[in-house]
Z-matrix of the N, CA and C atoms (Angstrom, degrees):
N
C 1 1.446
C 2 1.523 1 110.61
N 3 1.384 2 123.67 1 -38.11
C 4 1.219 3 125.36 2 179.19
C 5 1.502 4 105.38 3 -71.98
N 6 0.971 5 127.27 4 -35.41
C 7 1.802 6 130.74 5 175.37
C 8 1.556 7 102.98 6 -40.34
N 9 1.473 8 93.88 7 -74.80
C 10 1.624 9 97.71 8 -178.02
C 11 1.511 10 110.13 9 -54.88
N 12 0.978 11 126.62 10 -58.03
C 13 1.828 12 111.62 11 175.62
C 14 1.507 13 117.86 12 -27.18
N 15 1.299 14 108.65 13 -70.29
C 16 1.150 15 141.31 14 152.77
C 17 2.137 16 111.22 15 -2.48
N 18 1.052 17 93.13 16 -52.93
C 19 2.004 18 116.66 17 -151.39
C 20 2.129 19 75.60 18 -101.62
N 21 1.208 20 139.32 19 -53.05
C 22 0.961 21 143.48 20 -147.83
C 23 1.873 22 103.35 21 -77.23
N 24 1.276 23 116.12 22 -31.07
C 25 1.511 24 106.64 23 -176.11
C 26 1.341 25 124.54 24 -81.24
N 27 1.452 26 97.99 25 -36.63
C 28 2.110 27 113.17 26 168.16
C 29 0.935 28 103.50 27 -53.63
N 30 2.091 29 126.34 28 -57.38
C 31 1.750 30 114.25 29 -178.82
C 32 1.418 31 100.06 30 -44.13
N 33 1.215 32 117.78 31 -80.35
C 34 1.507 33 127.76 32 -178.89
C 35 1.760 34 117.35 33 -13.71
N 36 1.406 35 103.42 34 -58.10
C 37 1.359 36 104.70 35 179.78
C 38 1.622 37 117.03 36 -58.06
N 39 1.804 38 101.19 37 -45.68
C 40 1.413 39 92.52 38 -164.61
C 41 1.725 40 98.78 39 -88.46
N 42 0.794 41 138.15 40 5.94
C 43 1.215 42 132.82 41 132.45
C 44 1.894 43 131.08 42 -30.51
N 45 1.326 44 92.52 43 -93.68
C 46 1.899 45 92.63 44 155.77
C 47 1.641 46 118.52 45 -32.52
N 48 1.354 47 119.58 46 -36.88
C 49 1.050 48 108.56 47 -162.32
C 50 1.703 49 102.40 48 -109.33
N 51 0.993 50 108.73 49 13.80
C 52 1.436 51 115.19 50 151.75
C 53 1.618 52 129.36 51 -95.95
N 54 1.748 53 100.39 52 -34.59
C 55 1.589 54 99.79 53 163.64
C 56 1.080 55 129.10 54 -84.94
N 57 1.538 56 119.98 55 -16.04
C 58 1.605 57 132.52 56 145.83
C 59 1.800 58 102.13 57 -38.55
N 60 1.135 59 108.05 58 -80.96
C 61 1.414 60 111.08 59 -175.43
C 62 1.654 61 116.26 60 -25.62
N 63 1.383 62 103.87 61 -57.83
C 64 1.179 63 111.58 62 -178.05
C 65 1.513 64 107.05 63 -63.82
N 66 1.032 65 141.40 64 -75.60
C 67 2.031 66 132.72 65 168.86
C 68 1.766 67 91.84 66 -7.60
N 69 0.957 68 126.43 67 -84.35
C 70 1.500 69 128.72 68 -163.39
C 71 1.566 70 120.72 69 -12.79
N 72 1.014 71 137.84 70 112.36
C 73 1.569 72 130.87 71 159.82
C 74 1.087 73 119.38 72 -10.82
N 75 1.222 74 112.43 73 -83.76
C 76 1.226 75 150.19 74 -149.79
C 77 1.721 76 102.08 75 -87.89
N 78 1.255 77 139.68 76 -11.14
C 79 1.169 78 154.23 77 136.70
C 80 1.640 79 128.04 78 -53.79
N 81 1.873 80 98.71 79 -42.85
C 82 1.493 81 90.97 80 -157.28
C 83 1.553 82 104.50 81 -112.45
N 84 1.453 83 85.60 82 109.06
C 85 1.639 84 91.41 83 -163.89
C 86 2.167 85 100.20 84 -138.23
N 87 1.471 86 92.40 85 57.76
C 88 1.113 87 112.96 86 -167.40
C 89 2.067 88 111.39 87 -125.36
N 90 1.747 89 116.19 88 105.24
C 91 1.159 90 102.51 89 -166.18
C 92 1.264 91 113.89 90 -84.26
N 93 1.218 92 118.81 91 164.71
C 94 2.206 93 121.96 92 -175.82
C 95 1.718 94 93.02 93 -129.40
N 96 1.298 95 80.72 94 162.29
C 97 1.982 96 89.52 95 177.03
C 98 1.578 97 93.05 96 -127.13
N 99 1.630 98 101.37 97 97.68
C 100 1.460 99 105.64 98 176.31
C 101 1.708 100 85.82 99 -107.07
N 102 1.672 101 96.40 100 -171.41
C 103 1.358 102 109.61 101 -178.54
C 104 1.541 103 98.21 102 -113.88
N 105 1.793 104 133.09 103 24.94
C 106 1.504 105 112.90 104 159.74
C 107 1.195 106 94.34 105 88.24
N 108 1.417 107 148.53 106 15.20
C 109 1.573 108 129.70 107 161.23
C 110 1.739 109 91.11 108 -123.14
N 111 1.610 110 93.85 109 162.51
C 112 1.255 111 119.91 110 -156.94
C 113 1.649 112 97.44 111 -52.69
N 114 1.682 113 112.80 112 141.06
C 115 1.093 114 112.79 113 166.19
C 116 1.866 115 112.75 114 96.19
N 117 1.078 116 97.60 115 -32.58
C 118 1.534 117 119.86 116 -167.19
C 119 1.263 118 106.06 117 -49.47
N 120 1.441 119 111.33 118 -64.21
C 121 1.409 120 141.57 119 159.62
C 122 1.583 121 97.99 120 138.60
N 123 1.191 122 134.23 121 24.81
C 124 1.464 123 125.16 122 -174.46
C 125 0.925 124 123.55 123 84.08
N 126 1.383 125 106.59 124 -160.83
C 127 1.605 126 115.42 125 -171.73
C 128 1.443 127 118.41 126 -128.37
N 129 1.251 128 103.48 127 62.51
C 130 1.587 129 133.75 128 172.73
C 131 1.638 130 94.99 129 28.61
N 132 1.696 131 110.63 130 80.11
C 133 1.833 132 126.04 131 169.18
C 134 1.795 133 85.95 132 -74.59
N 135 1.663 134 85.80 133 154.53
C 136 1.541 135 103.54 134 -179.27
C 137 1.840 136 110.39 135 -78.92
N 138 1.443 137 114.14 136 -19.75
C 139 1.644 138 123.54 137 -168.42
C 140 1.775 139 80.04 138 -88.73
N 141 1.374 140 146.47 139 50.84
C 142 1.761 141 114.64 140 175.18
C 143 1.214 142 125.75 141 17.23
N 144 1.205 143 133.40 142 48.51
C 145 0.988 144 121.82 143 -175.27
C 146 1.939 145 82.61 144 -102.96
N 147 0.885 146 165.52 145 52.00
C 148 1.698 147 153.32 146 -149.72
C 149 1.624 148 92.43 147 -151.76
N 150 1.641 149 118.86 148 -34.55
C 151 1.167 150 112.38 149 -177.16
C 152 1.900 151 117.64 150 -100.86
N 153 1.093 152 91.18 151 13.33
C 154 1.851 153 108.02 152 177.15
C 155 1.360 154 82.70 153 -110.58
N 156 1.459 155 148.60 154 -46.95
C 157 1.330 156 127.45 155 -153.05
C 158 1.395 157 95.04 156 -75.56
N 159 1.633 158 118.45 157 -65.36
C 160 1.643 159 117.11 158 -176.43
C 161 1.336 160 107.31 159 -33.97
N 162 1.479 161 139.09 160 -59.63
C 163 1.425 162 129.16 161 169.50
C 164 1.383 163 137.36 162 -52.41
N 165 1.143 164 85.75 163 -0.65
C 166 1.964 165 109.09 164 -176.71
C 167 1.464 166 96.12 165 -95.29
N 168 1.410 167 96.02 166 -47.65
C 169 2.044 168 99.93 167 -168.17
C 170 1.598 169 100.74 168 -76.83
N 171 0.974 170 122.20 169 -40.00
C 172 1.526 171 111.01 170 -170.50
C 173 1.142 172 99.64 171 -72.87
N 174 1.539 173 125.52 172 -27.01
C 175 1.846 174 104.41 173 -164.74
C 176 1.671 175 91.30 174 -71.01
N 177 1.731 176 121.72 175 -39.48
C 178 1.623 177 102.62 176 -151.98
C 179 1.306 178 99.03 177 -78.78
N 180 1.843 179 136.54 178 -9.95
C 181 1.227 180 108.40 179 -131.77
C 182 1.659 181 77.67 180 -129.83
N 183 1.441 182 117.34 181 -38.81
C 184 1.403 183 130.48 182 -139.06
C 185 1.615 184 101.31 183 -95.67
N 186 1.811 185 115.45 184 -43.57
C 187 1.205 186 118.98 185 161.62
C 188 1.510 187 96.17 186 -167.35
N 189 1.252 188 100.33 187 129.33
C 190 1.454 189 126.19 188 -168.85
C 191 1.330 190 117.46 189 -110.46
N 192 1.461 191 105.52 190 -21.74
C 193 1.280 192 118.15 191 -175.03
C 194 1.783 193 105.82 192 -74.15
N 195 1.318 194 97.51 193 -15.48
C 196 2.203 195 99.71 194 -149.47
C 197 2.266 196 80.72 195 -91.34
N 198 1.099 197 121.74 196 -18.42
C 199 1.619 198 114.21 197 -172.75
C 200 0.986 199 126.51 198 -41.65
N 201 1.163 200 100.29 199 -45.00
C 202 1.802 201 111.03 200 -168.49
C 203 1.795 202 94.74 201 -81.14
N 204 1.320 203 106.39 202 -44.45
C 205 1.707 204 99.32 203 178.04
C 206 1.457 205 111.27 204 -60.10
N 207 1.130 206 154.30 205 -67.46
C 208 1.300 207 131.76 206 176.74
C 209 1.479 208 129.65 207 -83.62
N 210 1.191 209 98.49 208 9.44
C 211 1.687 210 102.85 209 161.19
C 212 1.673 211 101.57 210 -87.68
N 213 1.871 212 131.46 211 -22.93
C 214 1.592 213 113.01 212 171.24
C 215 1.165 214 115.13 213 -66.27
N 216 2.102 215 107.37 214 -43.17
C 217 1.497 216 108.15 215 -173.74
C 218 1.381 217 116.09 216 -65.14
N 219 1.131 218 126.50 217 -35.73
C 220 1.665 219 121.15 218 163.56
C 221 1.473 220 131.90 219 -49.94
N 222 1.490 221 98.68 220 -30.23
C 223 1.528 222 106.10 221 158.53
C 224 1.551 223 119.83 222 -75.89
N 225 1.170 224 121.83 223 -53.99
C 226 1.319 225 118.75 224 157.93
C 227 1.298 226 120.61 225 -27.29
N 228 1.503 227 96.28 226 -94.55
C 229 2.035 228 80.71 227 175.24
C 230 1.531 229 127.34 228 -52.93
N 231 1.315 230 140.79 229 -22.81
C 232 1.029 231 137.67 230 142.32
C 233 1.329 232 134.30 231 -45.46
N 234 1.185 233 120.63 232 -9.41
C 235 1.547 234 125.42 233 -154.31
C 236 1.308 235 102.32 234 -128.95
N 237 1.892 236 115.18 235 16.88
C 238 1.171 237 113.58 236 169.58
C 239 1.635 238 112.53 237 81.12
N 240 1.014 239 131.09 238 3.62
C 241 1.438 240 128.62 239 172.78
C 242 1.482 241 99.05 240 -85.25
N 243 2.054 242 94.51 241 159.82
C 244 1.262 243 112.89 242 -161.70
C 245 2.153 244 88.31 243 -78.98
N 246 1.551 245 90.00 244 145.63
C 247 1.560 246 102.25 245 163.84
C 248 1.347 247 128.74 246 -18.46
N 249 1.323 248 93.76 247 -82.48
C 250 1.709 249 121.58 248 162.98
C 251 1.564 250 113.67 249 -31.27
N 252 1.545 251 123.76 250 -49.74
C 253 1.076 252 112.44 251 173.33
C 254 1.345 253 128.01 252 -78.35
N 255 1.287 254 129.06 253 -28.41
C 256 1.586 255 139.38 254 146.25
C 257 1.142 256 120.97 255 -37.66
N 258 1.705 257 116.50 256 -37.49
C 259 1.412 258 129.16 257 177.59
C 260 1.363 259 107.23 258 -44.43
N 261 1.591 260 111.76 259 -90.61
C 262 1.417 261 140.33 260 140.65
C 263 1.197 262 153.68 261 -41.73
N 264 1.601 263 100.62 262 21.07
C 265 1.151 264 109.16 263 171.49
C 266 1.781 265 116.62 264 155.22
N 267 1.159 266 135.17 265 145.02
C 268 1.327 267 109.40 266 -176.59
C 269 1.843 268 90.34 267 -161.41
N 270 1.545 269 117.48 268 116.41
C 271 1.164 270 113.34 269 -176.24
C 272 1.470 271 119.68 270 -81.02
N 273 1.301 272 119.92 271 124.63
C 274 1.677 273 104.55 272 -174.59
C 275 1.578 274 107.72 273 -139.33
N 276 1.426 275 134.65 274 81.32
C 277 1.219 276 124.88 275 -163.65
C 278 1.452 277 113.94 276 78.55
N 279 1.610 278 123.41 277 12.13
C 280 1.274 279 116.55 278 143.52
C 281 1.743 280 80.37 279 108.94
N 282 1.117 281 130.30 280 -11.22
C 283 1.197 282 106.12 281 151.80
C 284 1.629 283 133.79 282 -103.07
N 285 1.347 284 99.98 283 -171.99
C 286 1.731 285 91.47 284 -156.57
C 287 1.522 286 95.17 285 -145.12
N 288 1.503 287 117.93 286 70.85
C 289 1.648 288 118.09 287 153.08
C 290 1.766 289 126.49 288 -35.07
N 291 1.018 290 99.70 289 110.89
C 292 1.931 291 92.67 290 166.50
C 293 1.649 292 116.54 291 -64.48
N 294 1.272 293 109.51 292 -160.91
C 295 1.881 294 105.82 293 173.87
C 296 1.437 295 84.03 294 -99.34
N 297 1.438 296 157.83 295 -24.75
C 298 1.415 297 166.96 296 179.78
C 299 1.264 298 98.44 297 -53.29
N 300 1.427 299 123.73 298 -51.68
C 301 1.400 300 123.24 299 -164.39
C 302 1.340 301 105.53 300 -63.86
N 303 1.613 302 97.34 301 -56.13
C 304 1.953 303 116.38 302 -172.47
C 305 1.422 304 90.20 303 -57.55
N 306 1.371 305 147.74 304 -69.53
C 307 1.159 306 136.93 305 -138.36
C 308 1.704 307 105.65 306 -72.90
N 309 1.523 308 121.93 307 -35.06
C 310 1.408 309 118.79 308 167.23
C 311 1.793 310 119.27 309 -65.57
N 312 1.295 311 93.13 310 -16.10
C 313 1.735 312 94.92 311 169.54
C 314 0.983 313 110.09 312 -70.45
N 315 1.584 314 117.99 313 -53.68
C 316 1.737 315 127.05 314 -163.91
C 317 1.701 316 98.79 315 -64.88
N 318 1.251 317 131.70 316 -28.82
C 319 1.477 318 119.96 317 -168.98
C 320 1.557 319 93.27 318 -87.60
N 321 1.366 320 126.34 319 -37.02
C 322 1.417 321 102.86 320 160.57
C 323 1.370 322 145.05 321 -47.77
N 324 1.479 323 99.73 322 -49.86
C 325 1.760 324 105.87 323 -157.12
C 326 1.381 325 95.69 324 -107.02
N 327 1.554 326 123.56 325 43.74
C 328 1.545 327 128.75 326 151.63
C 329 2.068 328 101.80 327 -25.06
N 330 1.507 329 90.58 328 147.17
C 331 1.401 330 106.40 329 176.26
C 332 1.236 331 107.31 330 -147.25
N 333 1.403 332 132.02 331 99.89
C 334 1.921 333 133.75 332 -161.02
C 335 1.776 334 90.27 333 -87.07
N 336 1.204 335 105.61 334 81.14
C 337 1.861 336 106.24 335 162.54
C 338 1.423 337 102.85 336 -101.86
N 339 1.112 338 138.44 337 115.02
C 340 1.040 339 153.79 338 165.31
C 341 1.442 340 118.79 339 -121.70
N 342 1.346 341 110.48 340 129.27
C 343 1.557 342 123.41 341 -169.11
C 344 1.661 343 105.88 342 -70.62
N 345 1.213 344 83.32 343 127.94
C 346 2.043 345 85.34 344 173.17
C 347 1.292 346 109.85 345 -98.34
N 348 1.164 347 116.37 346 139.21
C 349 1.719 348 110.08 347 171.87
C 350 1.588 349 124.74 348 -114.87
């Protein structure tokens, strides 16, 4: 039982820290074949810029509330703190997200960027 606990927080982590990645500018350089209404992600531009906008639109429109939560944990693990403490806790302006919090954000603020080829 402890194995699986164990095996369950790294998925978890590199999770967050893949949809962190994706928010990034300079990261999201990934095109979608929406149909041009909000959220969609556009209309598959040749620069990717269609899969930074859908992640742009869902954070302001789709859940707004989850921003500030994985914009601390990205600082956390970015900011050189130990695992464990990012795990369990990550101080950012006096608040204190769990991985519970982040993980009910991430099932919210889905973003379908998928690479077209």
């Amino acid at each position: 039982m402890e194995e699986k606990k164990g095996f369950a927080f790294p998925a978890v982590l590199m999770v967050l820290l893949m949809f962190s990645l994706m928010i990034s500018p300079a990261l999201a350089s990934c095109s979608t074949g929406g149909n041009g209404t909000k959220g969609s992600g556009g209309t598959k531009p040749s620069d990717g810029s269609g899969c930074k906008d859908c992640v742009l639109d869902q954070m302001k429109y789709g859940c707004p509330t989850c921003v500030p939560i994985l914009h601390c944990m990205a600082r956390c693990l970015w900011g050189g703190s130990s695992r464990s403490k990012c795990i369990t806790r990550c101080d950012c302006d006096g608040g204190k997200p769990t991985l519970s919090d982040c993980k009910k954000c991430m099932s919210r603020c889905k973003c379908s960027c998928v690479a077209m080829a």
